[in-house]
C-alpha positions as CSV (number, residue, x, y, z in Angstrom):
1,X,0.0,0.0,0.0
2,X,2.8,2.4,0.9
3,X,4.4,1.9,-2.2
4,X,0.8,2.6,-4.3
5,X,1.1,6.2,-2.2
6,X,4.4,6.6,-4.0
7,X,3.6,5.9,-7.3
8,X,0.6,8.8,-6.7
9,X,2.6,11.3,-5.4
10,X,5.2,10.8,-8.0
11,X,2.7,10.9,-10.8
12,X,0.7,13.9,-8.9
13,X,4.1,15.9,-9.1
14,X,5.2,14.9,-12.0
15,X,2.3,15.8,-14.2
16,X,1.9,19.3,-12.4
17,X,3.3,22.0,-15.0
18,X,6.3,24.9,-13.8
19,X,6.2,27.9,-15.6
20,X,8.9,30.0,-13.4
21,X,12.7,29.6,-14.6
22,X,14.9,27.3,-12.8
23,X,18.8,27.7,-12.9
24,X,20.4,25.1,-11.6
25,X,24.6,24.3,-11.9
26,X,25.2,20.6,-12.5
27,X,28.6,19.5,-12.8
28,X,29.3,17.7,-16.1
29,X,28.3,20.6,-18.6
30,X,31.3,22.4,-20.1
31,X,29.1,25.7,-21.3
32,X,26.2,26.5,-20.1
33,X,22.4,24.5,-21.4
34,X,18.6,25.6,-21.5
35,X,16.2,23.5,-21.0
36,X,12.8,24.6,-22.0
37,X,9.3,22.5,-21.1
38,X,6.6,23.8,-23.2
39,X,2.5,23.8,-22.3
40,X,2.4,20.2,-23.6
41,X,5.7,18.8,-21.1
42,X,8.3,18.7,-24.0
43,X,11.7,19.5,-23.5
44,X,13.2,21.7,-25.5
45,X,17.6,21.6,-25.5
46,X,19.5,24.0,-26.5
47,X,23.2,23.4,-26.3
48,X,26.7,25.1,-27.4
49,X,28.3,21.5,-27.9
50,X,27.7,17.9,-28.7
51,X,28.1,16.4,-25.7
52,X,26.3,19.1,-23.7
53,X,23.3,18.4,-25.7
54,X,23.3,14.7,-24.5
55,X,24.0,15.3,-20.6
56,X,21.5,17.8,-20.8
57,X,19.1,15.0,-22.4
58,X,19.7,12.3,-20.0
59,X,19.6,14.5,-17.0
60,X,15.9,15.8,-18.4
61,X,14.6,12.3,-19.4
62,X,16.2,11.1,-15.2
63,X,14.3,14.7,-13.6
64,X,11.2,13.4,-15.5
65,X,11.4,9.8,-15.5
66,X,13.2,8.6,-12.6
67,X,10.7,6.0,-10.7
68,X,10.3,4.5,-14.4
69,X,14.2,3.9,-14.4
70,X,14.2,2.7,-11.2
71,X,11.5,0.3,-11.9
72,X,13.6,-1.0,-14.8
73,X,16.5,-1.5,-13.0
74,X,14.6,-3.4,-10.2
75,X,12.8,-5.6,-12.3
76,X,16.5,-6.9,-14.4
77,X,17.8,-7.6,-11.4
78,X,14.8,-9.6,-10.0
């Protein structure tokens, strides 16, 4: 049961839309990334390099989806 509390909160908060501007620093970047949601929850990079781009990426698709990745991993490993 506690774990069907979760999984609501998680998908309450996660569906809820932010519209004020976040800056956050996360080591890993070499120049600086936007990250813009738009009205429908896409994500919208914008990147000065290559490899920015694709940290910036997997750190949006982890802030978004991280109880599905974490239910992935726990179910590979039994």
């Amino acid at each position: 049961m506690k774990y069907l509390n979760l999984l609501f909160i998680v998908l309450f908060t996660s569906c809820l839309s932010s519209t004020e501007l976040k800056k956050e620093k996360i080591p890993g970047l070499k120049e600086s990334v936007e990250i813009i949601r738009d009205k429908w929850g896409i994500n919208h990079i914008y990147a000065k390099n290559q490899h920015d781009l694709f940290f910036a990426q997997g750190y949006a698709a982890a802030r978004d989806r991280l109880f599905q990745f974490e239910m992935w991993r726990r179910q590979a490993t039994g």
